[in-house]
C-alpha positions in Angstrom: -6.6 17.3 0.3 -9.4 15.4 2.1 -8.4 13.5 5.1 -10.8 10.7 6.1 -11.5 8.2 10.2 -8.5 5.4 9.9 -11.2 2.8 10.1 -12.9 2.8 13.8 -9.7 4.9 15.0 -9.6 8.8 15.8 -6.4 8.6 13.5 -7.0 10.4 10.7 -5.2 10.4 7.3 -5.3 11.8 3.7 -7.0 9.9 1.1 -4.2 9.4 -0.9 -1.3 7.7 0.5 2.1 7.6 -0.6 3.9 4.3 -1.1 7.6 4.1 -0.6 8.8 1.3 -2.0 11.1 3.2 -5.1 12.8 5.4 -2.7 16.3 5.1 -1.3 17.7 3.2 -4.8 21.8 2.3 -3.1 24.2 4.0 -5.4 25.7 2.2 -8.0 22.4 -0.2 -9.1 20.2 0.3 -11.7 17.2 -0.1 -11.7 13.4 1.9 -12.4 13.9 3.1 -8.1 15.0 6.0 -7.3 18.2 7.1 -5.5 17.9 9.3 -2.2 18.5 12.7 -3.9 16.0 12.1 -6.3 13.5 10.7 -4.2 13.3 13.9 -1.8 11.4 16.7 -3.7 8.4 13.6 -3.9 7.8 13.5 -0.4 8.1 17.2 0.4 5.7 17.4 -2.5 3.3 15.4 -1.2 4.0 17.4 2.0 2.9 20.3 0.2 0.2 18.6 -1.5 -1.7 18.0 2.4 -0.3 14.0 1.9 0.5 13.2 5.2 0.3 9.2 5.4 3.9 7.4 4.0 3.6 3.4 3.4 6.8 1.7 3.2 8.0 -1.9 4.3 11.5 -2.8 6.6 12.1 -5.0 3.4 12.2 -2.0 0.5 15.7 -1.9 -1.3 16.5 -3.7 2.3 16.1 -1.0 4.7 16.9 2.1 2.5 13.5 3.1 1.7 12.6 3.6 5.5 16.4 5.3 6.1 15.6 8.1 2.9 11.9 8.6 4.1 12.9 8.8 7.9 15.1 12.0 6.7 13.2 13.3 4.3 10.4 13.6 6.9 12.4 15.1 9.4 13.9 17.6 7.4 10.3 18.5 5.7 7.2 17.7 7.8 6.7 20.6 10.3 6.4 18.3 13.3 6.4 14.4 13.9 3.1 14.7 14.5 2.0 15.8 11.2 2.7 12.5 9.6 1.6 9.0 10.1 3.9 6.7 9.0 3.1 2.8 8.5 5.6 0.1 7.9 5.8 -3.4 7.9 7.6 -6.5 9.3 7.9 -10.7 7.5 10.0 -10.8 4.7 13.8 -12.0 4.7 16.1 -8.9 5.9 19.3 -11.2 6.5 20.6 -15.0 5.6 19.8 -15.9 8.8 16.4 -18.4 9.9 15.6 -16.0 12.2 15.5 -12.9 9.8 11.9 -13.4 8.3 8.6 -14.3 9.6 6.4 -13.3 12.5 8.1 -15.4 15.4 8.1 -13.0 18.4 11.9 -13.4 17.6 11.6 -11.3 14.8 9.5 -9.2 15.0 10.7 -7.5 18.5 13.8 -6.9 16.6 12.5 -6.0 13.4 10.5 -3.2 15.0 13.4 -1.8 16.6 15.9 -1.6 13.5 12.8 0.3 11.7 12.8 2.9 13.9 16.3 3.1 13.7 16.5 3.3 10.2 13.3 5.9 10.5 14.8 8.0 13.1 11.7 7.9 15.3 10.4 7.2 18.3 7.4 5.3 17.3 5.5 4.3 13.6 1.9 5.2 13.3 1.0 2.0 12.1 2.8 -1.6 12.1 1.5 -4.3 9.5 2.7 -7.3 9.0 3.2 -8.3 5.4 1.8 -11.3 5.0 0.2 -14.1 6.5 3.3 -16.5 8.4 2.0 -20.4 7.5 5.1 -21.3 10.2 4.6 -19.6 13.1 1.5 -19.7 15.1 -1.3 -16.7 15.0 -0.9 -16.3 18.9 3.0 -15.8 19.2 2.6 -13.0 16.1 -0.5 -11.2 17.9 0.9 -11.1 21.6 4.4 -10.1 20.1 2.6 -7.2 17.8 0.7 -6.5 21.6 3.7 -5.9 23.3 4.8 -3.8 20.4 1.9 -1.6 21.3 2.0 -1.7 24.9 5.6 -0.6 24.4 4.6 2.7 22.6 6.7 1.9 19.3 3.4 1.6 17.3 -0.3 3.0 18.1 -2.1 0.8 14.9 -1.7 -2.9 14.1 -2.2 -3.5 10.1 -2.9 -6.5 8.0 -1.7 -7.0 4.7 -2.7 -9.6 1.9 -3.8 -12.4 3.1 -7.1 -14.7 2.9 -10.2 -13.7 4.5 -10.3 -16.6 6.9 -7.1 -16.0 8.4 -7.9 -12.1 9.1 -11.0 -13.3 10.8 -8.9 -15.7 12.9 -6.3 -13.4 14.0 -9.1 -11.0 14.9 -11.0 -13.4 16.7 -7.2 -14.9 18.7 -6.9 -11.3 19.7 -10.1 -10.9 21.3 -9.7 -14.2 23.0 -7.0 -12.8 24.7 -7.5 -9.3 25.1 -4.6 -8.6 22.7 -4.4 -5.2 20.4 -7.0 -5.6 17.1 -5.3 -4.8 13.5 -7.5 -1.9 12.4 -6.3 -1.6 8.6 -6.0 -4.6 5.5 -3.8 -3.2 2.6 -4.7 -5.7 0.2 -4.0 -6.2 -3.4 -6.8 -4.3 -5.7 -7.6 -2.5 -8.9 -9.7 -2.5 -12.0 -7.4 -5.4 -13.1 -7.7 -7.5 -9.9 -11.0 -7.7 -7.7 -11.1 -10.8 -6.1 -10.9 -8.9 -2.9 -14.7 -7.9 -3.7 -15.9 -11.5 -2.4 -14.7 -11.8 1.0 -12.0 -9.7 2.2 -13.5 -6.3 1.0 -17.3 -7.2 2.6 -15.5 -8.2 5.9 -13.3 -5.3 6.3 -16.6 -3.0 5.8 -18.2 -5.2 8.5 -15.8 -5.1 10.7 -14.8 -1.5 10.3 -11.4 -1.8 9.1 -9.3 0.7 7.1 -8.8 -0.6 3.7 -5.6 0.5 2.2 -5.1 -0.9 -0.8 -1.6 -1.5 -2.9 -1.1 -1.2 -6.9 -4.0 0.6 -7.4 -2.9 1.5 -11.2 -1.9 -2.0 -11.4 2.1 -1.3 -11.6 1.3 1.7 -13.8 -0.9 -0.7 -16.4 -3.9 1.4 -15.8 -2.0 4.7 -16.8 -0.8 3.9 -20.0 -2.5 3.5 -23.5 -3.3 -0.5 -24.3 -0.6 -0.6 -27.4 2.3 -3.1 -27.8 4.4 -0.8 -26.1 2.3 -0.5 -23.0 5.1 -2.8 -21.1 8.2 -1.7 -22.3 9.0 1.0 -19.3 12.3 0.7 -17.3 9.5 -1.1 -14.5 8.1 -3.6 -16.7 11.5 -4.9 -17.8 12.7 -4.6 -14.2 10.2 -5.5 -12.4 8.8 -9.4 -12.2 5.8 -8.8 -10.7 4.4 -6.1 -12.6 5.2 -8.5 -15.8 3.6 -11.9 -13.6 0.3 -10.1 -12.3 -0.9 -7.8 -15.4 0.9 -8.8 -19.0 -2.5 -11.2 -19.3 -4.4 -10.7 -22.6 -7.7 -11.0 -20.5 -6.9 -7.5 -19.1 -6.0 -5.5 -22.3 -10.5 -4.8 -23.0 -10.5 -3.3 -19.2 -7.0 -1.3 -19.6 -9.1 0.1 -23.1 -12.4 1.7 -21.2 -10.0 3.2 -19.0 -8.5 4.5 -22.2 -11.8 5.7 -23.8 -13.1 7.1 -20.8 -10.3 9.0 -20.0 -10.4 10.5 -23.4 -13.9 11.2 -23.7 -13.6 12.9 -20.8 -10.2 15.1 -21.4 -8.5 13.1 -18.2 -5.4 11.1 -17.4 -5.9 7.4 -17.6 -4.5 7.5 -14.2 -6.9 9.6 -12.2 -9.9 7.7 -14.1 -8.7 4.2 -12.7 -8.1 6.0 -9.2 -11.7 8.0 -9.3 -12.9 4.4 -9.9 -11.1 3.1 -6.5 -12.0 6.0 -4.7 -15.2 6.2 -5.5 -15.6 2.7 -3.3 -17.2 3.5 0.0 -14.9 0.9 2.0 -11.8 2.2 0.2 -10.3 4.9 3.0 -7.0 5.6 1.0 -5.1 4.2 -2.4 -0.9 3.7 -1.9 0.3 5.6 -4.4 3.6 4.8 -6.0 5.3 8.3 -7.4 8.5 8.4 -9.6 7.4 10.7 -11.8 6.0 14.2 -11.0 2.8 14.3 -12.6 2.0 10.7 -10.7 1.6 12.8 -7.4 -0.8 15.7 -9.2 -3.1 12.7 -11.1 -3.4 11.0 -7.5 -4.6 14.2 -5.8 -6.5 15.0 -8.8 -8.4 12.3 -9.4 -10.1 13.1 -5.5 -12.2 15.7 -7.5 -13.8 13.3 -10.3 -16.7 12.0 -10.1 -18.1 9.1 -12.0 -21.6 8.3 -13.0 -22.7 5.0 -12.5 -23.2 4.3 -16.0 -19.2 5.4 -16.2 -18.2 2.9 -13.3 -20.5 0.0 -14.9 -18.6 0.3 -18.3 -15.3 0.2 -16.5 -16.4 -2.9 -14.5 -18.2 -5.3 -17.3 -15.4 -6.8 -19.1 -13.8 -8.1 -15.8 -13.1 -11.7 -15.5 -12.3 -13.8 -12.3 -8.7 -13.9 -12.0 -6.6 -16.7 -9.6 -5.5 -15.5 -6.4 -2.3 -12.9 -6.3 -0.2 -11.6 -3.7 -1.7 -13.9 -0.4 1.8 -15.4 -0.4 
């Protein structure tokens, strides 16, 4: 495993992170997640593996996610130390007005019910999810301050928004002496690069940790373009894989990814994640596992190199694409 500087921070982490969002499935649904007892032997692999950065979101399968990964790392990682574990904090977790958003309201409770459900003392790194149009910039940053000062998170994260609004929050929390975020995980893959034409350049500027989600576009990138590229228990499942990457536009990149990978005796997979990692601002993919060979492509593909001539062919038949995921 390499383990690469968390932006400007000492922190450091391993270049493939795993994303929790299909653990902790509540028994009884059905669905492509996956229950508790199966989703153990993926995070002691990736334990084994020299993983040792977990994503996941208060919001997952409402709260399970963080409750199976809280357990799973306590009963696997050698120490709480070992690991650095990011959540996050907007989206609806009760009926109520006050359960969503970034009002100070929320998110001081929100924090606390994560580590509950974790069974720790602190999270590595607290993000919040998306950008809150209702609430203004200053209550969110002093809140996510007093998070800090508090000791139940050492980072502040960002997470897919525009470019103009990171730079504002960034500038409000200078202003004011108020803790930085230090890390974007924004939305980005061969199928979607808009970030390339602010958010990415900024984040290098600035020194940010770029962490980005969907990285195999919802497991697009790792399959073979044929009529029965979408018809996975996700795809039929899952509304967002089916909204952001069923386009027709997409199907000539999906089939360089498909050529390359077989001219060169690989996994579609670790081609479209040698691509991403072969970035210089990307410091570590979130890699969804529900399968086991999704975990040994991720780590894998940290070995291949591409040629320039490779990354070129991957990269000309892309075409602008309207905004995704900001809201």
């Amino acid at each position: 495993m390499e383990y690469i500087r968390f932006g400007k921070t000492g922190m450091q982490v391993s270049r493939i992170c795993l994303g929790c969002m299909s653990y902790g499935r509540p028994a009884g649904s059905t669905s492509w997640e996956l229950d508790e007892e199966a989703s153990r032997p993926y995070i002691q692999r990736a334990l084994e593996l020299g993983i040792n950065f977990f994503d996941i979101a208060n919001v997952y399968i409402n709260g399970h996610s963080e409750e199976v990964v809280g357990r799973a790392l306590k009963d696997f990682a050698a120490s709480r130390d070992e690991v650095v574990i990011a959540t996050k904090v907007f989206f609806p977790m009760g009926p109520g007005p006050n359960d969503r958003g970034l009002s100070r309201k929320h998110i001081l409770s929100s924090i606390d019910a994560s580590l509950k459900r974790l069974g720790t003392d602190y999270v590595d790194l607290y993000q919040i999810h998306r950008w809150d149009y209702e609430t203004p910039i200053e209550e969110t940053l002093e809140a996510l301050h007093d998070v800090v000062q508090a000791g139940k998170a050492r980072y502040l994260g960002a997470s897919a928004m525009y470019a103009w609004q990171l730079s504002k929050a960034q500038y409000t929390a200078d202003l004011h002496g108020w803790t930085r975020f230090v890390s974007m995980q924004d939305h980005y893959n061969l199928l979607y690069r808009e970030e390339e034409r602010e958010m990415l350049p900024l984040c290098q500027d600035q020194g940010l940790a770029v962490i980005p989600f969907s990285p195999l576009a919802r497991g697009v990138l790792a399959r073979q373009p044929t009529k029965e590229q979408n018809d996975t228990l996700r795809f039929q499942n899952d509304s967002l894989a089916t909204s952001r990457y069923a386009q027709e536009d997409n199907a000539s990149t999906v089939q360089r990814v498909s050529e390359l990978a077989e001219a060169r005796g690989l996994p579609m997979a670790q081609v479209a994640l040698a691509w991403m990692l072969a970035k210089p601002f990307i410091t570590a993919p979130i890699i969804g596992a529900t399968k086991p060979q999704h975990l040994e492509d991720a780590v894998a593909a940290l070995s291949i190199q591409l040629s320039a001539d490779e990354i070129q062919r991957l990269e000309e038949p892309y075409r602008p694409h309207p905004i995704i995921a900001h809201s």
